[in-house]
C-alpha positions in Angstrom: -24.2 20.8 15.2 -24.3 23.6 13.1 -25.3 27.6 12.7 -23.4 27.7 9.6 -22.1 30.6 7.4 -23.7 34.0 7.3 -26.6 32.7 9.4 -29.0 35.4 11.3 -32.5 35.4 11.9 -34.7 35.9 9.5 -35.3 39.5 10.9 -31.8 40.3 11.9 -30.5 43.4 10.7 -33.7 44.9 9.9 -34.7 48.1 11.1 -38.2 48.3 9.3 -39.0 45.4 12.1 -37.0 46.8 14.9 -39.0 50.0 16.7 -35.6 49.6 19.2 -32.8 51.3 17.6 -29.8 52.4 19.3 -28.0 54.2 18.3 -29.7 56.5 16.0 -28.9 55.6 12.3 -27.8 59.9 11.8 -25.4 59.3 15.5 -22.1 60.7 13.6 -19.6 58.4 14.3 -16.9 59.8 17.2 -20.2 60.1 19.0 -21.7 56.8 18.4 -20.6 54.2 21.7 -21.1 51.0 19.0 -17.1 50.0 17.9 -16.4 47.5 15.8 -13.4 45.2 16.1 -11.8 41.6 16.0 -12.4 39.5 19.7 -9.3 40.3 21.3 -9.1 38.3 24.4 -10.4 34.6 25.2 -12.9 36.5 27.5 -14.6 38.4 24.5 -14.5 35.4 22.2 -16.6 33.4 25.1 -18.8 36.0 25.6 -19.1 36.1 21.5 -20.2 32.5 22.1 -22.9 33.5 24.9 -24.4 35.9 22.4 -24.4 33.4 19.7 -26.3 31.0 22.0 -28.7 33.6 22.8 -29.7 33.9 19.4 -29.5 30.4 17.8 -30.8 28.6 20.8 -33.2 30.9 22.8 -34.1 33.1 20.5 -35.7 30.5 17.6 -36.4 28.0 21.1 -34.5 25.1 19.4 -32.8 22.4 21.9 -28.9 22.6 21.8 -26.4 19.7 22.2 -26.1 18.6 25.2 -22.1 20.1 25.8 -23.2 23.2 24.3 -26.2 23.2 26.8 -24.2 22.8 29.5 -21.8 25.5 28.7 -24.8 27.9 28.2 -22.2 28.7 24.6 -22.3 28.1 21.0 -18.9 26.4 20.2 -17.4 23.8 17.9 -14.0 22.8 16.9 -13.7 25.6 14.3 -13.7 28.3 16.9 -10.0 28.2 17.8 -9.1 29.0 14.2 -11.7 32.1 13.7 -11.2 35.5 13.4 -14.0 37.0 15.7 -15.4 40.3 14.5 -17.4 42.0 17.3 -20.1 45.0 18.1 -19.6 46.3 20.9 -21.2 48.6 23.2 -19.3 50.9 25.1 -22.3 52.4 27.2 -22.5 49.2 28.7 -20.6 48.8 31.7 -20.6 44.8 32.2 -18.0 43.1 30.4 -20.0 40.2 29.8 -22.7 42.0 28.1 -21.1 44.8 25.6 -21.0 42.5 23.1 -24.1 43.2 21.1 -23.1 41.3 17.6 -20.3 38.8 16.1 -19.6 37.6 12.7 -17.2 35.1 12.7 -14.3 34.9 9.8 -11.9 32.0 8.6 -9.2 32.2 6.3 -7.7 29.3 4.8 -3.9 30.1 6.2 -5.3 30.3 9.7 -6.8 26.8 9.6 -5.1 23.4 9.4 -4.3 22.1 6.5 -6.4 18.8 6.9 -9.5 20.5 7.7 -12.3 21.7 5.6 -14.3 24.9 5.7 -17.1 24.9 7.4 -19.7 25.1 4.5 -18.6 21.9 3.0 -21.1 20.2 6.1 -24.1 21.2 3.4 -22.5 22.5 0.3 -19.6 21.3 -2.3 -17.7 24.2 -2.7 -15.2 22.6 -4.9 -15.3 25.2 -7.8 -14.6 28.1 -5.6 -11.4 26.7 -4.2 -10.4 25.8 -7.6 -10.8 29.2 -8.7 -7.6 30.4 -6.8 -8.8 33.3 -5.5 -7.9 34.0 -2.1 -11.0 32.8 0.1 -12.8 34.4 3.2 -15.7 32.0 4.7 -18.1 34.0 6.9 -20.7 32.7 9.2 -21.8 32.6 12.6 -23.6 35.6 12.0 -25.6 37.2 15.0 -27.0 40.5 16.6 -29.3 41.4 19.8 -32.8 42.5 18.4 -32.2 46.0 20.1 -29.5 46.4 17.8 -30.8 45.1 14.4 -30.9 48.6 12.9 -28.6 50.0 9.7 -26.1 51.6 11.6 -25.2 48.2 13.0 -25.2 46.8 9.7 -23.1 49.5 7.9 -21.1 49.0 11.1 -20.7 45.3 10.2 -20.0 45.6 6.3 -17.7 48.5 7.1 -15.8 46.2 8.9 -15.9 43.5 6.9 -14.7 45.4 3.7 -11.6 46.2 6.0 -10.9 42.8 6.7 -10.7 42.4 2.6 -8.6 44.9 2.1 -5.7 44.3 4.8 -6.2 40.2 4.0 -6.7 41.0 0.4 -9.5 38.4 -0.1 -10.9 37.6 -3.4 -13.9 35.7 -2.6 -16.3 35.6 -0.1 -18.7 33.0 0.5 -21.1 30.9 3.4 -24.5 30.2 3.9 -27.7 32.0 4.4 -30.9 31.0 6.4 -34.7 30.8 6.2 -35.7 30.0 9.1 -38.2 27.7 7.7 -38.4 23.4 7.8 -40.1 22.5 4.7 -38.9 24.3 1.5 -42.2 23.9 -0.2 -43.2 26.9 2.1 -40.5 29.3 -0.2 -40.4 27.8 -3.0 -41.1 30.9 -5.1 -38.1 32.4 -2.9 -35.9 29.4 -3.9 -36.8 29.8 -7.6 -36.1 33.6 -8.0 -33.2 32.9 -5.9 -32.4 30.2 -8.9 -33.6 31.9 -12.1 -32.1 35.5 -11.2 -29.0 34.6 -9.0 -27.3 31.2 -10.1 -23.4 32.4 -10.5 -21.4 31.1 -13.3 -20.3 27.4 -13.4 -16.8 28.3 -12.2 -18.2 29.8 -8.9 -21.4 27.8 -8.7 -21.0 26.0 -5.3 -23.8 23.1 -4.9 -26.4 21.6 -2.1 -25.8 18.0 -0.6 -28.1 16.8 -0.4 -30.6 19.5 -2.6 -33.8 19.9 -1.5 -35.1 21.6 -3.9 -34.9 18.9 -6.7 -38.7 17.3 -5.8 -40.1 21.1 -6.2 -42.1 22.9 -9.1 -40.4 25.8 -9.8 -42.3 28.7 -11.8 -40.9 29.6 -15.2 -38.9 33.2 -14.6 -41.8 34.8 -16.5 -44.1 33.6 -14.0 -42.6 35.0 -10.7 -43.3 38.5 -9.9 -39.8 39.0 -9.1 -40.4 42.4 -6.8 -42.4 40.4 -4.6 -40.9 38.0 -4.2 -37.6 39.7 -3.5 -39.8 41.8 -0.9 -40.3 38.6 0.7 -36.8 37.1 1.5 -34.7 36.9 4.8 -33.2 40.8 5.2 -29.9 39.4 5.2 -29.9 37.8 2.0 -31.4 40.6 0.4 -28.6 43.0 1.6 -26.1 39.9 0.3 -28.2 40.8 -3.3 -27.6 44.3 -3.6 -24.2 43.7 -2.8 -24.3 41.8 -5.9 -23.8 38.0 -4.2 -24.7 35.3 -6.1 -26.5 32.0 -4.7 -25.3 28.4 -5.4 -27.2 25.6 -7.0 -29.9 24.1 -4.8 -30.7 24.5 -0.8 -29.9 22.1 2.0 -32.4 21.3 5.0 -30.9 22.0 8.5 -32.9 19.4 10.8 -31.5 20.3 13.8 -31.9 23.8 13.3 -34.8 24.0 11.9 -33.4 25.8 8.6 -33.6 25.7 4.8 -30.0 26.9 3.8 -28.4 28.5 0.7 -25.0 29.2 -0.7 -23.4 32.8 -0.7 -20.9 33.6 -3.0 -19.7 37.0 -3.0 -16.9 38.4 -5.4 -15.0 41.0 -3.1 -15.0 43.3 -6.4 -18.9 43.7 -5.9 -18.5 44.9 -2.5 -15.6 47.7 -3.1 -18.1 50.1 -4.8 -19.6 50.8 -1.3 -17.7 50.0 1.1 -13.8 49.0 0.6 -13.0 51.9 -1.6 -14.4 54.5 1.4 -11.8 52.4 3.4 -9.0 53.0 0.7 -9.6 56.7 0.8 -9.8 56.7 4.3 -6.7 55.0 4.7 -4.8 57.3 1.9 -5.2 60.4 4.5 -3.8 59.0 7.3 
């Protein structure tokens, strides 16, 4: 049972598809009633879980387990050893519904030592934990439609690029979705994603099972590389600009219906934007 790392739907996050936008992407801040913040509570963490089954389940109509059914909650056994990074909405009086988007964080000290990251389900990720960088796996990505709009994502990387700094994380990395069965329906997407985005061997995690190996990918010179970049999931183009690379290959997601890829995410890429606005906001205080 998976949603696995840095999985939203296809539209999530994207205000060009969202006529719903609260708040207003100009709201200044100290006037805005979105926060940002780590689950503090068991309470908010379940009600993280609600939201998460509200989008992975209902949202795409795809049958969950039968214990997760039953709970009317995404969970697994990796749960207990997340950092839970929450929107919330503070106009919103019910407890159980001001949760309007999660993103859900491991680091490697806060899990067992016996037990593997998440992503290694779909993807060997052996090179990046022999890089020695200090590693931050992300995943369990989520937001109401209402919401998808760039405030909440600046929200989101704003707090992410905290998170770096205080944990001071090297790399980040987790996978990304199309929410799309058979990969012969992107496979121009898969081969820009290959030709333009591969990362160096040393960070180059892999699919397993690929598959991508039975397709026929265009040469480089014959993509039109705009276009195709016009035509992938909003979240992994926002993971692009950042300046994320994309492992080898893609892995099919059965249950969920999902053609997967790798993220990998040097935290150096994402300080230009965000994490140094953090620094200089902390240097005042």
């Amino acid at each position: 049972m998976k949603r696995c790392t840095v999985t939203i739907t296809t539209d999530a996050l994207n205000s060009e598809n969202n006529p719903a936008q609260p708040p207003s992407v100009d709201t200044p801040e100290d006037a805005s009633p979105i926060v940002l913040r780590l689950a503090e509570t068991p309470e908010e963490i379940l009600a993280a879980q609600r939201l998460r089954y509200k989008i992975f389940y209902e949202e795409f109509d795809i049958f969950p387990p039968e214990q997760v059914s039953a709970a009317g909650r995404d969970f697994d056994e990796y749960d207990p050893y997340a950092d839970h990074l929450i929107v919330i909405d503070e106009s919103i009086e019910d407890p159980d519904h001001k949760i309007v988007g999660t993103y859900r964080l491991f680091r490697r000290e806060k899990m067992p030592a016996d037990m593997p990251f998440y992503s290694t389900q779909e993807f060997d990720i052996t090179p990046l934990i022999q890089n020695g960088g200090k590693l931050l796996e992300l995943g369990r990505s989520c937001v109401l439609p209402e919401y998808r709009t760039k405030y909440v994502m600046q929200k989101l990387w704003q707090g992410i690029a905290e998170y770096l700094s205080v944990h001071n994380i090297d790399l980040m990395f987790g996978c990304a979705s199309f929410q799309e069965r058979d990969p012969h329906n992107i496979v121009d997407q898969l081969a820009y994603l290959h030709h333009y985005h591969t990362p160096p061997e040393e960070l180059c995690a892999s699919a397993r099972p690929d598959c991508t190996l039975d397709l026929d990918f265009k040469s480089k010179e014959e993509l039109d590389a705009r276009r195709v970049f016009s035509d992938l999931p909003p979240l992994i183009k926002g993971y692009l600009r950042l300046g994320a690379y994309i492992g080898r290959g893609a892995f099919a997601d059965k249950n969920l219906h999902c053609i997967d890829v790798c993220i990998v995410l040097p935290t150096e890429k994402v300080t230009g934007k965000y994490k140094k606005h953090y620094d200089r906001k902390n240097s005042k205080k």
